[in-house]
N, C-alpha and C positions, 0 to 999 in steps of 0.2 A: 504494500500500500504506500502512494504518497502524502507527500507532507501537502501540504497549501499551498506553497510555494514552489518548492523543490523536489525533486526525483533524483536516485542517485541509481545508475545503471551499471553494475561491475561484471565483466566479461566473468566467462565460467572458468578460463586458466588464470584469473586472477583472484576468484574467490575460493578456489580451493588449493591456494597459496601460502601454505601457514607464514612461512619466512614474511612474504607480501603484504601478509593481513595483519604482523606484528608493526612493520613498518607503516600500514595505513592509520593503524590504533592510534602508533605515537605520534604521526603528524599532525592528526585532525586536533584544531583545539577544541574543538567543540562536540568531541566524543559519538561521533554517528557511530566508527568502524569500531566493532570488537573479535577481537582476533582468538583463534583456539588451535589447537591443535591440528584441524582438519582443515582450516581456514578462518575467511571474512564473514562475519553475517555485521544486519545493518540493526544501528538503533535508531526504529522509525520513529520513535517518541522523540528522539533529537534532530530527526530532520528539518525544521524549520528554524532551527538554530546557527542552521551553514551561514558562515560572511561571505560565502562565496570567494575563496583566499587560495582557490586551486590547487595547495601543498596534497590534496590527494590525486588529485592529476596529475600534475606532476612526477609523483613518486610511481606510480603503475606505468608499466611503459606501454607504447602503443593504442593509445585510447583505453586501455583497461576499466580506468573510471570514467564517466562522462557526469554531470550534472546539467540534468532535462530543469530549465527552467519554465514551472508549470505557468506560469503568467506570459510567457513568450507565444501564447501558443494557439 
């Protein structure tokens, strides 16, 4: 589900990334990615929390992450 504002879309070789998904946890400030052993899952209750500050796009390579802005739309 998305937030109100914002969608976070993560490829499937990046959500089941554990190494990927520790590196997403610790970029976001704002705590969307939680990383485990087998990978990324999302915290939807923080999605509308994003500044929009792309440190998790960046860090995935290849469009891995994208950020659907749901007011674009």
């Amino acid at each position: 589900m998305a937030g109100l504002f914002i969608d976070i879309v993560v490829s499937d070789a990046v959500q089941s990334d554990a190494a990927l998904a520790k590196k997403l946890e610790d970029v976001c400030p704002v705590n969307i990615f939680r990383a485990s052993d087998v990978g990324v899952a999302i915290d939807e209750s923080n999605l509308d929390e994003c500044v929009l500050c792309d440190l998790c796009t960046e860090a995935a390579p290849g469009g891995g992450v994208r950020i659907v802005k749901l007011y674009e739309a």
